[in-house]
C-alpha positions in Angstrom: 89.8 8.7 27.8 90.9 6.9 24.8 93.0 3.7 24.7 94.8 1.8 22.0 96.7 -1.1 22.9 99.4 -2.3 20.3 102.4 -4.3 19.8 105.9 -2.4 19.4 109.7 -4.0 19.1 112.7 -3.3 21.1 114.0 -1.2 18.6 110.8 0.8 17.9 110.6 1.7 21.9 114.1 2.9 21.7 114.1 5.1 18.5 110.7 6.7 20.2 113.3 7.6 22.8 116.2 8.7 21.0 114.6 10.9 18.8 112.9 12.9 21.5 109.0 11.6 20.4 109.0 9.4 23.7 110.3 10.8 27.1 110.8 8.1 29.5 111.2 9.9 32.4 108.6 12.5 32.5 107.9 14.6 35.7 106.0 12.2 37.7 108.1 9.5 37.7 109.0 8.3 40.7 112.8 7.7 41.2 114.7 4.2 41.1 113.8 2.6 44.2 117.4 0.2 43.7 120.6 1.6 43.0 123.1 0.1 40.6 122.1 -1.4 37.5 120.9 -4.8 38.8 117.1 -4.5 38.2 118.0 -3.0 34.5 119.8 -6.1 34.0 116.6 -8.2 35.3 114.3 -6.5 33.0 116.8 -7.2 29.7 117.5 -10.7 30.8 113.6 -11.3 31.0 113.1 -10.1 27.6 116.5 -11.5 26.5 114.9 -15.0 27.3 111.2 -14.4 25.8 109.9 -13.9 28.7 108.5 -10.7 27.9 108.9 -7.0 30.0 105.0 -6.7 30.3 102.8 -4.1 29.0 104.1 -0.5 28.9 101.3 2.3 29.2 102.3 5.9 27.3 99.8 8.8 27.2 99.5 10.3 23.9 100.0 14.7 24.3 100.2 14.9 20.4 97.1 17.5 20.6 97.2 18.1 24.1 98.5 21.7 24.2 99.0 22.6 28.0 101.4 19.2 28.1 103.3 20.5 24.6 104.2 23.7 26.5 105.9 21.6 29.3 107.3 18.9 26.7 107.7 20.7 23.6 107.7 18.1 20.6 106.9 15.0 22.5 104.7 12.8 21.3 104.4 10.3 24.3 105.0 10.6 28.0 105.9 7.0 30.2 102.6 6.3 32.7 103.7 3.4 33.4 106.7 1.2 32.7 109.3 3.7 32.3 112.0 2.1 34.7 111.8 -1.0 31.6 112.1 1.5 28.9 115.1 3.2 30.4 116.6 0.0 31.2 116.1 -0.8 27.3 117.2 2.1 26.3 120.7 2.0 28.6 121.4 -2.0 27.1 121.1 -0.5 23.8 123.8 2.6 24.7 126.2 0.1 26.4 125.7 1.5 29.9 125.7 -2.1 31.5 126.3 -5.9 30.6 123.8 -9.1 30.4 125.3 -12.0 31.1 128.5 -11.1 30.7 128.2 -8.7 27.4 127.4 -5.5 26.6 124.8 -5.0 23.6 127.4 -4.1 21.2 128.1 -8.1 22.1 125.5 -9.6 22.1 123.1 -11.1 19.4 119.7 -9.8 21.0 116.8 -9.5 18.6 115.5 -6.4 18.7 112.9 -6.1 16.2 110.7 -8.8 16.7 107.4 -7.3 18.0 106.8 -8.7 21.2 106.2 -5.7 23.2 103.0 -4.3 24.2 102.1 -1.0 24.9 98.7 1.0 25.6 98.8 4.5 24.2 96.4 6.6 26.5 94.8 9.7 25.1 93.7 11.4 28.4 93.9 14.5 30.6 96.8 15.0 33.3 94.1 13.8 36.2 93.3 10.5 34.3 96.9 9.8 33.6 97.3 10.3 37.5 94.1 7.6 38.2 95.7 5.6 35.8 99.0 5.1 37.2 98.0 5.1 40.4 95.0 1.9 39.3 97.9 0.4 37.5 100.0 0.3 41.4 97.3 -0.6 43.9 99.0 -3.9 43.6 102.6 -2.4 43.1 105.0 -1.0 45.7 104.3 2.1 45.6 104.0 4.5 48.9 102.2 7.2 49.3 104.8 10.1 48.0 105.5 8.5 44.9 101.5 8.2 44.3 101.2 11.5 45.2 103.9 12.9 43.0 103.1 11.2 39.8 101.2 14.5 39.0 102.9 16.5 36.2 100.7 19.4 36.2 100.3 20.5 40.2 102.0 23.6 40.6 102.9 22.5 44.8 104.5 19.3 43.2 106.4 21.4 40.5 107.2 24.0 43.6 108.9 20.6 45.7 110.4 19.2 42.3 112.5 22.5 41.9 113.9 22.2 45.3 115.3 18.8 45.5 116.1 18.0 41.3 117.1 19.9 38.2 114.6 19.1 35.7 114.9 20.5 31.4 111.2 21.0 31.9 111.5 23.5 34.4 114.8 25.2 33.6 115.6 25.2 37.2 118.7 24.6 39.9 118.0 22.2 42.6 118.7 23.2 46.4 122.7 22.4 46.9 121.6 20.2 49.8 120.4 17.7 47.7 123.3 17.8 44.8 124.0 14.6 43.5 127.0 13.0 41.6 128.0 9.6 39.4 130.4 7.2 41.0 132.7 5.4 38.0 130.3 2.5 38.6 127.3 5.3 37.2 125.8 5.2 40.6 123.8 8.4 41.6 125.0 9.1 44.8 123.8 12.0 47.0 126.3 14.0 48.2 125.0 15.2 52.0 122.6 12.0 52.6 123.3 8.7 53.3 120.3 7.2 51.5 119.7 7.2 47.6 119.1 10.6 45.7 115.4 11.0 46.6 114.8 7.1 47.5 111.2 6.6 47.1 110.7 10.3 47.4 111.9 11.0 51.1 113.5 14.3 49.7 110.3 15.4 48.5 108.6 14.5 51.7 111.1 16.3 53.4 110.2 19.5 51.4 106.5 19.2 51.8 107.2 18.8 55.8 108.5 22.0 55.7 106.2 23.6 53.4 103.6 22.9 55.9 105.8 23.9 58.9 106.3 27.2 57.4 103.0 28.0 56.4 101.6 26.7 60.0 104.1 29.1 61.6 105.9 26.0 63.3 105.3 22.1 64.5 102.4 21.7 63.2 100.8 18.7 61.7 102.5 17.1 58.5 101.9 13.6 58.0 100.2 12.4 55.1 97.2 13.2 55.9 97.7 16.8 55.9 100.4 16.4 52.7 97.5 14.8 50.4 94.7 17.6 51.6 97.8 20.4 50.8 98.1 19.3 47.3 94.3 18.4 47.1 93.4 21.7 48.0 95.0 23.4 45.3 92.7 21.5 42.8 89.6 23.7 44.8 91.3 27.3 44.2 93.7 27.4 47.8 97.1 27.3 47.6 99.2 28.8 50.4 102.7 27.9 48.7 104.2 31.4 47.6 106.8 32.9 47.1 108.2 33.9 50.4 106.7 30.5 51.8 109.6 28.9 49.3 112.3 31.4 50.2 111.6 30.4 54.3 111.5 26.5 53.4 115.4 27.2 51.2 116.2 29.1 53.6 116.0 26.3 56.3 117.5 23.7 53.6 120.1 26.2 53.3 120.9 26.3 57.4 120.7 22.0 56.9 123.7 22.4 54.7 125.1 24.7 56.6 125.5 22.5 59.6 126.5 19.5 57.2 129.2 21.3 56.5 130.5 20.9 60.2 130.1 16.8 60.6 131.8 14.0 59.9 129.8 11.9 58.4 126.6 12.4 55.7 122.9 12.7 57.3 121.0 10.1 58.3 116.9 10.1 58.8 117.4 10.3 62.5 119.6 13.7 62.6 117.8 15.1 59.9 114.1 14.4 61.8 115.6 16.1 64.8 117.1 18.9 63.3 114.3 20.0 61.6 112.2 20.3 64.5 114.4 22.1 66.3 114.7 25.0 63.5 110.8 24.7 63.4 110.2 25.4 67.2 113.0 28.8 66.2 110.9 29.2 64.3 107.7 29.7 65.7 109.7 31.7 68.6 110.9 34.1 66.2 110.4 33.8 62.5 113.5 36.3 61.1 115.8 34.2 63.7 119.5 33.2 62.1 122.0 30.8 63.1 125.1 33.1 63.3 127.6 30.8 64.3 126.8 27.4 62.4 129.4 25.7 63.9 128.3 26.2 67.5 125.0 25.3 66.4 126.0 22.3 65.3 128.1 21.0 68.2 125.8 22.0 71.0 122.7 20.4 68.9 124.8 17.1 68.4 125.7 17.2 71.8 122.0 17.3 72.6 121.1 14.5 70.7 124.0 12.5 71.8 122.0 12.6 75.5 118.6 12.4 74.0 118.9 9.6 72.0 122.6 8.2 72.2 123.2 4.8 73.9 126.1 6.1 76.1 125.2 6.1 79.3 123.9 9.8 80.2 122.0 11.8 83.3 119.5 11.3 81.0 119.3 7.0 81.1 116.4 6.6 83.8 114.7 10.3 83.3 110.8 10.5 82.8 109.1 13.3 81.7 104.8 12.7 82.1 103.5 13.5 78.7 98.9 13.1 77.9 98.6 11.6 81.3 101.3 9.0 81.1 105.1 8.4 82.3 108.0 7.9 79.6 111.8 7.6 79.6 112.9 10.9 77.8 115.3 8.8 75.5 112.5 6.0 74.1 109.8 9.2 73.8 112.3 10.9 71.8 113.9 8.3 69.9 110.2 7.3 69.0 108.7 11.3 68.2 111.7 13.0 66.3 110.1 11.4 63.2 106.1 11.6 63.8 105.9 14.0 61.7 101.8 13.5 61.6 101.5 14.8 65.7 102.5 18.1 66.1 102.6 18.1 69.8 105.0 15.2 70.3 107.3 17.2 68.0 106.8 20.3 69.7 107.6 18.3 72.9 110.9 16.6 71.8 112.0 20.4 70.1 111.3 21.5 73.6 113.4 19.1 75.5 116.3 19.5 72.6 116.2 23.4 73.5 116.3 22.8 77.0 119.6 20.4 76.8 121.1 23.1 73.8 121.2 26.0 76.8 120.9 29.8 75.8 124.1 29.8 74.0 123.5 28.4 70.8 124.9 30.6 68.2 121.4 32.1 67.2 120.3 35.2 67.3 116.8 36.8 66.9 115.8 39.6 64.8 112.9 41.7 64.6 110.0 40.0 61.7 110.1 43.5 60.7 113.5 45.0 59.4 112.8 48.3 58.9 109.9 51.2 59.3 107.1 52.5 56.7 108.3 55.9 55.1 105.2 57.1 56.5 106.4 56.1 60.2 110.3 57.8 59.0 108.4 61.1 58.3 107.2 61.3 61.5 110.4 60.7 63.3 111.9 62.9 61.1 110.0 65.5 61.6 110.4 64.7 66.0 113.9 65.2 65.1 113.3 68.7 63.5 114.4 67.5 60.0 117.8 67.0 61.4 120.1 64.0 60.6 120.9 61.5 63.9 124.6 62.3 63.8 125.7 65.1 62.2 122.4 67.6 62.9 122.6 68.9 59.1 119.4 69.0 57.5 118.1 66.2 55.7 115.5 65.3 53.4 113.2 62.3 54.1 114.2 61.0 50.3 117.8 61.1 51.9 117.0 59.2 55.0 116.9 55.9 56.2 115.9 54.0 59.5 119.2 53.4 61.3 119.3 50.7 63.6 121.0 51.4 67.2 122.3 47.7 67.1 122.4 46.1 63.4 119.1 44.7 62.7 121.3 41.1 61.5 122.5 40.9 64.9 119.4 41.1 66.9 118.7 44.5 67.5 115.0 45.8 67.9 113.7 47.9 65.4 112.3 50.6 68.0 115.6 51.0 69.1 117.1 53.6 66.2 116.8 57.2 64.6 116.4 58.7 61.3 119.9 59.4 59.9 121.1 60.2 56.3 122.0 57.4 53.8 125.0 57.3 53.0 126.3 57.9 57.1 123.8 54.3 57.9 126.2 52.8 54.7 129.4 54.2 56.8 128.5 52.8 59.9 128.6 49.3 59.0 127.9 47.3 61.9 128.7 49.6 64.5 126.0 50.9 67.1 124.9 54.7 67.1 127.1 55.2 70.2 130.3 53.6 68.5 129.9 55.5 65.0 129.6 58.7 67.2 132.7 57.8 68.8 134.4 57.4 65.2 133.3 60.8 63.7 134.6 62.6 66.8 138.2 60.7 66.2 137.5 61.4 62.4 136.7 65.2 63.0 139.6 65.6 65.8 142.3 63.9 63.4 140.8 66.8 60.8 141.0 69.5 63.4 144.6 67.9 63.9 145.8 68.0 59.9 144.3 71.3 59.2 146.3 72.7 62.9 149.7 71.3 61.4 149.0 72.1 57.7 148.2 76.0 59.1 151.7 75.9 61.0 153.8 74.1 58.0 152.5 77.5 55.6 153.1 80.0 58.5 156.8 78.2 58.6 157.3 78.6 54.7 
């Protein structure tokens, strides 16, 4: 590792940026941990008054051509110091006023050379050891340590999920889509925190990353977070493809139920919410919440008795839990968000389900959705080559594996025949019985036509 420390002016810093030679806001950069534009002002005030913004710390990926694949034409990336740089950068473009003016206004020098800067020639893991030396003293938690890495393919997997980034070319889950108040807030539009405030979004997405690989509740605290990511440096990585569909597909069910309340989602609701789906889960992988919004009410109704401070049949309940007695509503209260213990959270899921009931507008669905062609041959061939309901011969390249009851709506995949393609398209949603019932109405209202079309030519 290389460094060079030298002295750069105002003016230097943002033509680096404008021109596209310096991004500021590379992938590791952890999100503003204020909202509004009041520590922006601090930092331009400071050097407004000679006081200086402190040293800034770039890595140099002039030669480095893994990094010029991901930034294309950039000279420098921000290790550390990019929330000053931006805030320079925003003075200079008039986003926000210093003591009462704007920098059109003002009569701020800003070429004098008072700004240092260490340029870093170094590899993606050094730029990670640097940053994170640089913030031992800092605060910085644990997620926004861990996510400084530009180059781990499980960070850019969580990255795509909760922010669109140029980089990546990519669409952020709707869940957490953001918008600019005329104030040039972010706001998030389904949480009632920050977008992504000192990376709970990302956390979020790593909890369920584990959850769905683990099958469940399992552990995901930070412990198991850091060895995920960790382990993908020695050759394992478990986040594929259909691990990301699963973990959208539950963000997707989280908006889906947003889309019912009456306010945004808080820490608390979200916590609970997610291990409920994750004990679904684990009963029945393909399950689907059919009817969202009685999902929603009898889950909030749930956690209104759980954890609400109205007074419930729940108030002076223990439950004995590792060889000691607790009131249901502090155990639960305390566990929805501990996310590090699987069992507690396995526990409070439990005693959500029980207060949910039986009727909660989900239903479960076979993992499998359909049979092997191998497996349709053979049935094909029990039913003598002969179509399920209309007993024409049919060709296994014809057939499909109809469902008695639609697979979407719960029905087991033993329960079904062989039948031709394009009759398992007709059928829609109805069950063997009930499509039988309409081709007998369909071939007695021919019979009918073709009885009074023979009688209208015998008449003419």
């Amino acid at each position: 590792m290389k460094s060079v420390v030298v002295v750069k002016s105002y003016r230097q810093l943002v033509d680096l940026v404008l021109s596209g030679k310096l991004n500021p806001d590379p992938l590791g950069q952890r999100p503003p941990v204020t909202q509004g534009f009041g520590k922006s002002q601090s930092i331009v005030h400071s050097y407004w008054g000679g006081y200086g913004v402190g040293m800034v710390t770039l890595r140099d990926i002039r030669e480095d051509a893994e990094m010029q694949k991901i930034y294309p034409g950039v000279d420098y990336l921000v290790i550390d110091g990019g929330h000053r740089i931006r805030a320079l950068v925003a003075f200079y473009r008039n986003r926000f006023k210093v003591d009462g003016k704007f920098f059109k206004d003002s009569k701020i020098d800003i070429n004098a050379d008072c700004i240092p800067v260490d340029i870093v020639t170094c590899s993606s893991q050094q730029a990670i050891t640097k940053f994170r030396t640089l913030n031992m003293t800092t605060d910085v938690n644990f997620m926004e340590m861990l996510m400084c890495d530009d180059q781990s393919k499980i960070c850019r997997a969580v990255r795509e999920i909760t922010r669109e980034y140029k980089e990546y070319g990519n669409e952020s889950h709707p869940l957490f889509e953001t918008s600019f108040n005329k104030e040039g807030e972010e706001k998030s539009k389904h949480f009632d925190m920050a977008p992504n405030h000192r990376r709970k979004w990302d956390e979020y997405v790593l909890i369920a990353m584990l959850k769905t690989v683990g099958g469940g509740n399992v552990h995901a605290g930070q412990k198991e977070i850091q060895e995920l990511v960790d382990n993908e440096y020695l050759g394992t990585n478990p986040i594929n493809s259909t691990v990301v569909k699963n973990v959208n597909r539950f963000f997707g069910d989280v908006l889906s139920f947003q889309e019912h309340r009456y306010n945004k989602l808080n820490t608390d609701i979200f916590a609970a919410l997610q291990l409920v789906w994750f004990a679904l889960y684990a009963k029945n992988a393909a399950f689907k919440i059919t009817d969202t919004e009685q999902f929603h009410d009898v889950f909030m109704n749930a956690y209104a008795v759980l954890t609400g401070t109205a007074d419930t049949s729940l108030n002076n309940v223990t439950i004995d839990y590792d060889g000691e007695k607790h009131f249901v509503k502090e155990f639960v209260r305390k566990n929805t968000k501990n996310f590090s213990n699987a069992e507690v959270q396995q526990k409070c899921a439990e005693l959500f389900l029980e207060q949910m009931g039986d009727d909660i507008g989900v239903t479960f669905r076979d993992n499998k959705r359909t049979i092997s062609k191998n497996e349709r041959e053979e049935r094909l061939a029990l039913q003598n080559y002969k179509c399920a309901f209309d007993g024409e011969r049919l060709e296994l390249d014809d057939s499909v594996w109809g469902h008695d009851t639609p697979w979407a709506k719960g029905g087991a995949l033993g329960d079904g025949a062989v039948i031709r393609r394009t009759r398992n398209i007709d059928m829609g949603c109805a069950t063997h019985d009930e499509y039988r019932m309409i081709l007998e109405l369909r071939n007695k209202k021919i019979d009918t036509d073709m009885r009074s079309a023979t009688l209208e030519e015998k008449e003419n």
